[in-house]
C-alpha positions as CSV (number, residue, x, y, z in Angstrom):
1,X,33.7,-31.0,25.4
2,X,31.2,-32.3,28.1
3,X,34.0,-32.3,30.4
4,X,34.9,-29.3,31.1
5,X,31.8,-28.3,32.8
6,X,30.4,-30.0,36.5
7,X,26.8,-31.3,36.2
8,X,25.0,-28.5,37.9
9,X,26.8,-25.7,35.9
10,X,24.8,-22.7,34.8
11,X,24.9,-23.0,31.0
12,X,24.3,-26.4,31.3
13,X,21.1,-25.2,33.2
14,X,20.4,-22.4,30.6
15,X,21.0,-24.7,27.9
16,X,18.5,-27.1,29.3
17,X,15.8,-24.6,29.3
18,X,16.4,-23.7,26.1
19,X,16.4,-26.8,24.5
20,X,12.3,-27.2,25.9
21,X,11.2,-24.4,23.8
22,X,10.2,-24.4,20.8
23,X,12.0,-21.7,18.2
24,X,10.4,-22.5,14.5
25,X,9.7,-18.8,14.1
26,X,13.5,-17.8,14.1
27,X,14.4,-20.9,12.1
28,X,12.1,-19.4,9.5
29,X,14.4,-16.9,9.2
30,X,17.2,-19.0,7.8
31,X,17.2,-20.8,4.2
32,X,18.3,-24.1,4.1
33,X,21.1,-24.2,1.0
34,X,22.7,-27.9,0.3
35,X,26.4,-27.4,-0.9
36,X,26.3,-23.8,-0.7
37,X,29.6,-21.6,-0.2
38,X,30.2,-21.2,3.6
39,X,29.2,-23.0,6.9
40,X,25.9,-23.2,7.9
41,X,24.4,-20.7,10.1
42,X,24.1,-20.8,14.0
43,X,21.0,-22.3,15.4
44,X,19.6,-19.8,17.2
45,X,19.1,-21.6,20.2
46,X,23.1,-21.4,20.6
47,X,22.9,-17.4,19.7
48,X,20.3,-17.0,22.3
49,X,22.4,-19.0,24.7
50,X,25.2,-17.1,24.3
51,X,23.2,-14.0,24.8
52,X,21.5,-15.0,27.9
53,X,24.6,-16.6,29.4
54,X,26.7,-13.9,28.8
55,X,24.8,-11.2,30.8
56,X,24.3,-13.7,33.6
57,X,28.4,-13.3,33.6
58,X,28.6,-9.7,33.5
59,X,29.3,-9.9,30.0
60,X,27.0,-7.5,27.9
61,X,28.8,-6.9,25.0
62,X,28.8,-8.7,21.6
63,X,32.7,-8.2,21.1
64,X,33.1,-9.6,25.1
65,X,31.1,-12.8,24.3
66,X,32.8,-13.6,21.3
67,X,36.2,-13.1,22.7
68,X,35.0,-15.5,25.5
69,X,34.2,-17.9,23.1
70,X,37.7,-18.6,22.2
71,X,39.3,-18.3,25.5
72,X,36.9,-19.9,28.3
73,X,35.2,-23.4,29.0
74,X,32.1,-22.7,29.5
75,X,31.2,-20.7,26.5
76,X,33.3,-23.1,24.3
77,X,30.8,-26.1,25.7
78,X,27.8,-23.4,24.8
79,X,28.9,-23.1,21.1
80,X,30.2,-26.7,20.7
81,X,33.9,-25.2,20.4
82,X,32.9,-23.0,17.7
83,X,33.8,-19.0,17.4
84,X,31.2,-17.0,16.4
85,X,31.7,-13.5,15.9
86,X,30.7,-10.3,17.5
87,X,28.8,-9.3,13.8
88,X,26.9,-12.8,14.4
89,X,25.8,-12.1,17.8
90,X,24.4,-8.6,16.6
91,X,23.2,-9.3,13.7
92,X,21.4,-12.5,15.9
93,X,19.7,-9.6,17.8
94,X,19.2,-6.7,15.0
95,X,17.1,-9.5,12.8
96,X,14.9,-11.7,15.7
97,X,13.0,-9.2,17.9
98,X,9.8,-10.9,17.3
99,X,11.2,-14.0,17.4
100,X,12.7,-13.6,20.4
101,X,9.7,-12.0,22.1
102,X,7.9,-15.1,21.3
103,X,10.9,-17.4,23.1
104,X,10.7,-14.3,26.5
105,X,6.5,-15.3,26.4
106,X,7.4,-19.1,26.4
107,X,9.8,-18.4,29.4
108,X,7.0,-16.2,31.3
109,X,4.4,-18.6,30.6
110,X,6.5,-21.6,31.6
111,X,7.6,-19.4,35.0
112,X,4.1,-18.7,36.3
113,X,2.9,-22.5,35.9
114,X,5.9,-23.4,37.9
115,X,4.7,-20.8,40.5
116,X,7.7,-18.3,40.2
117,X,5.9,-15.1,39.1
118,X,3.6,-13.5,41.4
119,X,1.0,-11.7,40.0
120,X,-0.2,-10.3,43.2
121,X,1.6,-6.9,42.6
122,X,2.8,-5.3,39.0
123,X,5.0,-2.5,39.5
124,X,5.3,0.3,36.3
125,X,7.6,3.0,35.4
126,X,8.8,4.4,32.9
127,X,12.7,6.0,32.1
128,X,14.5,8.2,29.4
129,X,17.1,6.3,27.5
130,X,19.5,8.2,25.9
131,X,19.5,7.9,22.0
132,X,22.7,7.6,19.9
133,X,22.5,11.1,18.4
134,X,23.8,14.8,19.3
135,X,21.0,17.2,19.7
136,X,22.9,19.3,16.4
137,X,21.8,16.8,14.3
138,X,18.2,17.8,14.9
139,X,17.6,19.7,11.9
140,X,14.4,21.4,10.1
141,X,12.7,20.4,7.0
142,X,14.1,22.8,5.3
143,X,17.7,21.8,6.4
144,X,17.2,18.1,6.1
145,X,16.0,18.8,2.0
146,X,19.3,20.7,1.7
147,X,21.2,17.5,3.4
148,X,19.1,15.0,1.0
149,X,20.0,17.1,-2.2
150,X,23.7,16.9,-1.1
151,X,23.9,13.7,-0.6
152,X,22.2,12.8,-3.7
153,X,24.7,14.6,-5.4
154,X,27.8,13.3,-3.3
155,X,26.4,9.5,-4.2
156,X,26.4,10.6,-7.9
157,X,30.0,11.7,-8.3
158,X,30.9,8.6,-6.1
159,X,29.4,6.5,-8.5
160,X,31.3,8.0,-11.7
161,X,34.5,7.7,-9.5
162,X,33.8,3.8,-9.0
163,X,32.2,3.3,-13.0
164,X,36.0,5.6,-14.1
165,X,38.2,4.0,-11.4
166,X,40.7,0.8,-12.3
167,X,42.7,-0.1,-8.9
168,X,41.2,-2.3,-7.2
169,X,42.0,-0.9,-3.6
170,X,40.8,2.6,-4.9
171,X,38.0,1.2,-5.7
172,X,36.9,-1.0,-2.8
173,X,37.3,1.7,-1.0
174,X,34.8,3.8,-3.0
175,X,32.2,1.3,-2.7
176,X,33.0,1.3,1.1
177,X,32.2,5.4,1.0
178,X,29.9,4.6,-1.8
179,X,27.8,2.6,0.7
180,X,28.0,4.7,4.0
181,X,26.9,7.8,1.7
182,X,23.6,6.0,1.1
183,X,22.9,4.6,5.0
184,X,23.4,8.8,5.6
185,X,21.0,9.4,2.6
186,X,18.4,6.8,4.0
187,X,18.4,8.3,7.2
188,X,18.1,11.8,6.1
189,X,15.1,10.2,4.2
190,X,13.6,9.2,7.4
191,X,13.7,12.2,9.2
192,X,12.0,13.6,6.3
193,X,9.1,11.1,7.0
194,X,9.5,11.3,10.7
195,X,8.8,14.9,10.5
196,X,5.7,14.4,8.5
197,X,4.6,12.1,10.4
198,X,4.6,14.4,13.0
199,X,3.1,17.1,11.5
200,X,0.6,15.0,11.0
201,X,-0.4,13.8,14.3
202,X,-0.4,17.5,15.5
203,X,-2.6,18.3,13.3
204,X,-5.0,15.5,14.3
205,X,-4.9,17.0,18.3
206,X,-5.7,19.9,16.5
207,X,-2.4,22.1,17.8
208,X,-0.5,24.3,15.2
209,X,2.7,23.3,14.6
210,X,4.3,26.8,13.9
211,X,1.9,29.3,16.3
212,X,-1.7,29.9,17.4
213,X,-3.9,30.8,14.7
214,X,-4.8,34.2,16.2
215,X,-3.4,36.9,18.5
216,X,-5.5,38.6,21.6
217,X,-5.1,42.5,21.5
218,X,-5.2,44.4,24.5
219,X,-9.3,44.9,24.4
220,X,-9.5,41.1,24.1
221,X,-11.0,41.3,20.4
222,X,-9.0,38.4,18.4
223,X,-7.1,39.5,15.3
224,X,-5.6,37.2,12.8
225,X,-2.1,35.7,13.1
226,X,-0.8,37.8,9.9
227,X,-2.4,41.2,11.2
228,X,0.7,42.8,12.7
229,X,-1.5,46.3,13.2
230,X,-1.8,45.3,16.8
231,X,1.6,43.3,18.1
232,X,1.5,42.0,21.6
233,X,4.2,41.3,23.4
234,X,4.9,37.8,25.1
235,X,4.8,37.1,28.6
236,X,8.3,37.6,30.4
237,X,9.1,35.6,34.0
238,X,7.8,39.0,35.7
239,X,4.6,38.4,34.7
240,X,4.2,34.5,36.8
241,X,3.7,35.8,41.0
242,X,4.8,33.4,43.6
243,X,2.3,32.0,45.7
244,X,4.8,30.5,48.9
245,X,2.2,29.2,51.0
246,X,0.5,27.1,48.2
247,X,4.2,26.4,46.7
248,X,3.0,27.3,43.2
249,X,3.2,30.1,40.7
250,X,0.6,32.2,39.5
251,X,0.8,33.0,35.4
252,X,-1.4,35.9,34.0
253,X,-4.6,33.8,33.0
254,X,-4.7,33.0,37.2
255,X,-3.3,29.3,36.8
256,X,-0.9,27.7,39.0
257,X,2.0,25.8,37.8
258,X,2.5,23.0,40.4
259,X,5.9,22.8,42.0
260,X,8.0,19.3,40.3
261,X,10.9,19.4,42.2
262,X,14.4,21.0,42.6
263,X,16.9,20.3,40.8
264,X,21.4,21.3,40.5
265,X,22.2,23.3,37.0
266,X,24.4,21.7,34.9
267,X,27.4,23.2,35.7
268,X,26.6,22.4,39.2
269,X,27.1,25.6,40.5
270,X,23.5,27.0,41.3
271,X,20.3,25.0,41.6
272,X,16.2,25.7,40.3
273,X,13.1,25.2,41.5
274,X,11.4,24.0,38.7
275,X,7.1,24.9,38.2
276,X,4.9,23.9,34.9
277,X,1.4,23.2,34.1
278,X,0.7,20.6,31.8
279,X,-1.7,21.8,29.3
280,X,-2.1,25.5,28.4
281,X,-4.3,24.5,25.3
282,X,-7.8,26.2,26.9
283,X,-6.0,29.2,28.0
284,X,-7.4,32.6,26.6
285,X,-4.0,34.1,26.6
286,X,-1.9,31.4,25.1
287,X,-0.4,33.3,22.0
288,X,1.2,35.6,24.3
289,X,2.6,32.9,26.4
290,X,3.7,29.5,24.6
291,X,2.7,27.9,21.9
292,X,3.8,24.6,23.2
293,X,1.8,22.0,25.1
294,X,2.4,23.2,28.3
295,X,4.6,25.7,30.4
296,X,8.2,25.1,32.6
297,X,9.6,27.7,34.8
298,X,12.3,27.4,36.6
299,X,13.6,29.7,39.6
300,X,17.1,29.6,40.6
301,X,17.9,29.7,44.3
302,X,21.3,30.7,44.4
303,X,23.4,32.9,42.1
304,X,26.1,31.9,39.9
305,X,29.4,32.1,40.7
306,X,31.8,32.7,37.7
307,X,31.7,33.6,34.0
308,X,28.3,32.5,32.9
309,X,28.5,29.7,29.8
310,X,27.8,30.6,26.1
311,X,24.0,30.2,25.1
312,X,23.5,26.9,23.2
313,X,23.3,27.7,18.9
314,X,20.3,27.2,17.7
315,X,20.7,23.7,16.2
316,X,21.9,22.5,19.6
317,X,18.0,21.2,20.4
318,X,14.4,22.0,20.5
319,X,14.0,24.8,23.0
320,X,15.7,28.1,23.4
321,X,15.5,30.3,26.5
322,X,14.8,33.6,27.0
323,X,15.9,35.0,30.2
324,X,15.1,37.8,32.0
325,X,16.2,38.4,35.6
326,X,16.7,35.2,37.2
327,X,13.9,33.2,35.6
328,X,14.3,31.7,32.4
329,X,11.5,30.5,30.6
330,X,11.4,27.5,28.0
331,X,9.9,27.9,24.8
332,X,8.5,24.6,23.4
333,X,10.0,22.9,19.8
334,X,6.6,24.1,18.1
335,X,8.0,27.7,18.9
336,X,11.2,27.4,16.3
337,X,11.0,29.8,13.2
338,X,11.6,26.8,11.0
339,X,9.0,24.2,12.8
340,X,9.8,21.0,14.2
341,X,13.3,19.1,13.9
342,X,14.2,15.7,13.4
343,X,17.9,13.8,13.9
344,X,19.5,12.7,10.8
345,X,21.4,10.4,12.5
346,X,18.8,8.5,14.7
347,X,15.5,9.9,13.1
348,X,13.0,7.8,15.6
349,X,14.6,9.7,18.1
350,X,12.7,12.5,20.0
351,X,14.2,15.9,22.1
352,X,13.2,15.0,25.6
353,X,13.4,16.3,29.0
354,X,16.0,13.6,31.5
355,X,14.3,12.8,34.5
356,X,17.3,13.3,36.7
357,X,19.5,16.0,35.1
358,X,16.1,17.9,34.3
359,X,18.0,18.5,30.9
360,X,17.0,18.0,27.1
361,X,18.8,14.9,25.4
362,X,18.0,12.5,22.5
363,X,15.9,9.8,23.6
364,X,13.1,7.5,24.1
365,X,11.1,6.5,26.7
366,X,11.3,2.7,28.3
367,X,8.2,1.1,29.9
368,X,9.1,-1.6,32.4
369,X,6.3,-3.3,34.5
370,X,7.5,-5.8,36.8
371,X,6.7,-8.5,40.0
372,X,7.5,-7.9,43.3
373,X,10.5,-9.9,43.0
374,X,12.0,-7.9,40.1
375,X,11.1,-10.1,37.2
376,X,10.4,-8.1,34.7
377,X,6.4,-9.3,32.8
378,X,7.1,-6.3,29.9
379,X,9.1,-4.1,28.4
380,X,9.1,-1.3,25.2
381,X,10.6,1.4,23.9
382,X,8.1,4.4,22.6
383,X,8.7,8.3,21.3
384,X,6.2,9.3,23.6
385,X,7.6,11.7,26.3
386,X,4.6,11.3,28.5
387,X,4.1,7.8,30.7
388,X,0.3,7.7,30.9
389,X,-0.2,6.7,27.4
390,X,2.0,3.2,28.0
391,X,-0.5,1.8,30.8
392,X,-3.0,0.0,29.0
393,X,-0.7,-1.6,26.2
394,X,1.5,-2.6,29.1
395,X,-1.3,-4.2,30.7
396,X,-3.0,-6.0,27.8
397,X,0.5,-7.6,27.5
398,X,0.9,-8.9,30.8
399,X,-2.5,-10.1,30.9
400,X,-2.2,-12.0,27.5
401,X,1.4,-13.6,28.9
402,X,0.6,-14.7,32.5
403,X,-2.9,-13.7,33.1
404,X,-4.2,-10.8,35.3
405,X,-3.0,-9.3,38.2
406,X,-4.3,-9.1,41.5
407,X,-3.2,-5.0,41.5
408,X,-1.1,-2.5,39.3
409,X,1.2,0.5,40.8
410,X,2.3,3.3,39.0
411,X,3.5,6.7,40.0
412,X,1.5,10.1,39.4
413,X,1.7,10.0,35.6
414,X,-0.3,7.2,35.6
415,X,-3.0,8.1,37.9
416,X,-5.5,9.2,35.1
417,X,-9.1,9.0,34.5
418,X,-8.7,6.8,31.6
419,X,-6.1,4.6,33.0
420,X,-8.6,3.9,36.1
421,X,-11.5,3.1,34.0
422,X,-8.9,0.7,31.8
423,X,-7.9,-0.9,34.7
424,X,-11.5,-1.5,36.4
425,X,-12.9,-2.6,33.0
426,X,-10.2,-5.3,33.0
427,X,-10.8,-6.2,36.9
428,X,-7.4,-4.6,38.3
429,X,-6.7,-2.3,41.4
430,X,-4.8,0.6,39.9
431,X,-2.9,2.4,43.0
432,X,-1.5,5.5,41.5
433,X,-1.8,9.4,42.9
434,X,-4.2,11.3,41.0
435,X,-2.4,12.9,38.1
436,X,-2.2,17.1,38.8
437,X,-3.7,18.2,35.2
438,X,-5.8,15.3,33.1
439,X,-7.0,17.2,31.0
440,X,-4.5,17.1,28.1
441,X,-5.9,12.8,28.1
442,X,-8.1,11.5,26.1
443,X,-11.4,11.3,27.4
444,X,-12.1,7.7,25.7
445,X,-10.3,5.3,27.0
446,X,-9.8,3.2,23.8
447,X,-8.2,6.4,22.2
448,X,-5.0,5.5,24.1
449,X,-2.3,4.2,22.1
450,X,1.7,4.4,22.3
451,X,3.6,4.8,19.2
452,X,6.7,2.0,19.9
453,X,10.1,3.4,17.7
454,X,11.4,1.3,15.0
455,X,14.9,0.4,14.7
456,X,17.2,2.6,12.7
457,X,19.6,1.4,10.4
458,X,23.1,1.8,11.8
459,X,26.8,2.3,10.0
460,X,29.0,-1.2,10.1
């Protein structure tokens, strides 16, 4: 095997590296069995190897570097002529994340003593990754407690199928069924907890999670939510004025939603101006507006051409538009009859607006900080829509992995008052533009925290 590879190949090199750092907390993870039925287990070192050499290759699948263990040189010399399958290599990933952070801070470390990471400039930013999940299977409590009780009863008769059932391929594939019944169950379960959960932390920002606690009549005189002697009506796109020589939009209570950008529709065939204030939680006329966190308008530019498309069902997501003219306005997830909504299929995963297609998709929200030269110092994956939260954990972490840097960008949705004080407690120039509307941030700076999303459990 050591000839097929020249002396200064790569995996040699990555090999090399590997073999100087230490991995005791993923052997922990494997008991030692003398005798026992099988082959022993891959070292994770070769795993990692694979992994690392792999994507240096353009390889970033499991099932592409398995197959090139079989067929080329340099990954048979990596595994010692061994085949280890695509199932090894996942499960290798699935099962060491802490483990493997610990090997990415040895690597870090042992780059910035050799002088290779410059700490002179960290660059952050955050982007929506899209989550394995269709917005339909965002469902209610209500719905999900009706999915929980079926599948409860669907594992029940699979059961008696299996316990009454004597052919062996019949049965086998019961269990199989049996067993992708209960993954669904344990999901639906989750959502169930990822709602309360929720709930929950609504409650402790004090926001309602179904509708403001009392409606304004026309006088001004506050009358509770189930008084229905006096309705008012809610705020339609007439009501927000145009200010062009400002670039803003004027809503009744006389604040401006800022101008964010313009953006196509999805069909392509028209494109928005799209305008939103942050925070509407102080505002005096917020039950006849939103009930959500903040407000979106958009403005189209040009009109349609063509049949228009079929309004979205009301499953398909966590905002519904009602139109009038030619500016619809977005009604927040809070603002659904039957509350907030959770996937049953990827329950950690939250309704959030894309950055590019200005569209709402499944996903979560990845924090990259980096050097100058691209290498990237940290990295996580959070539910939290919003980027300003993710600044000081991101910090901490680069300060306790190669020490503290000289100066930290960010873009606008870091420039807060509590990220600035954060960074000049810990001795770091923040360079950020000062975010348009802080006042939906904490005010102490140690209240900050992000919420990082567990892994799911996935069907084989």
């Amino acid at each position: 095997m050591e000839g097929l590879l020249p002396e200064q190949h790569l995996a040699r090199f990555i090999w090399q590296v590997l073999s100087s750092l230490d991995f005791s907390e993923l052997e922990e993870r494997y008991a030692s069995v003398w005798a026992g039925p099988g082959r022993p287990p891959y070292h994770p070192r070769v795993l990692a190897g694979l992994w690392i050499y792999g994507m240096s290759e353009g390889l970033e699948t499991a099932a592409g570097i398995a197959k090139a263990c079989r067929v080329r040189d340099d990954f048979r010399w990596l595994t010692g002529g061994l085949s280890p399958s695509d199932q090894t290599l996942l499960n290798f990933l699935a099962g060491s994340e802490v483990g493997l952070a610990s090997i990415w801070g040895q690597v870090l470390k042992s780059m910035h003593q050799a002088g290779h990471v410059d700490l002179s400039v960290i660059a952050e930013d955050g982007t929506k990754l899209r989550a394995n999940a269709s917005p339909r299977s965002f469902l209610t409590a209500t719905d999900i407690t009706a999915v929980v009780e079926k599948l409860k009863t669907q594992i029940a008769d699979k059961l008696r199928q299996i316990a009454n059932c004597s052919v062996e391929d019949q049965k086998g594939k019961a269990q199989v069924e049996l067993r992708n019944l209960q993954l669904r169950l344990s999901r639906a379960e989750l959502a169930t907890q990822e709602l309360d959960q929720r709930l929950e932390r609504r409650q402790k920002r004090g926001v309602s999670s179904s509708s403001a606690a009392t409606i304004l009549s026309s006088s001004g005189a506050s009358v509770p939510e189930g008084n229905s002697a006096i309705p008012m009506p809610r705020f339609t796109s007439k009501d927000f004025q145009p200010d062009p020589d400002r670039n803003v939009l004027i809503c009744p209570a006389k604040q401006e939603l800022r101008f964010i950008g313009q953006y196509p529709t999805d069909n392509g065939r028209s494109s928005y101006r799209l305008y939103g204030r942050w925070d509407c939680g102080d505002c005096p006329l917020k039950a006849q507006c939103t009930n959500g966190r903040g407000r979106r308008i958009k403005i189209f530019l040009h009109a349609e051409v063509g049949p228009k498309p079929l309004p979205p069902p009301a499953t398909s997501g966590p905002t519904e538009r009602a139109t009038t003219d030619k500016v619809p306005v977005e009604v927040a997830e809070s603002e659904h009859a039957g509350g907030p909504r959770a996937s049953i299929t990827e329950p950690e995963a939250v309704m959030m607006l894309a950055t590019s297609e200005k569209r709402w998709e499944p996903s979560y929200n990845a924090d990259l900080a980096a050097t100058r030269h691209g290498v990237i110092v940290n990295q996580f994956l959070t539910k939290d829509p919003t980027d300003f939260h993710h600044f000081r954990p991101a910090l901490h972490a680069v300060i306790s992995a190669v020490g503290k840097p000289e100066s930290w960008v960010g873009d606008g949705h870091y420039g807060t008052q509590a990220n600035v004080l954060i960074a000049d407690r810990e001795g770091v120039i923040l360079y950020a533009p000062p975010c348009w509307d802080t006042r939906s941030q904490d005010d102490d700076p140690q209240a900050v925290s992000v919420e990082k999303a567990p892994a799911s459990p996935r069907l084989p």
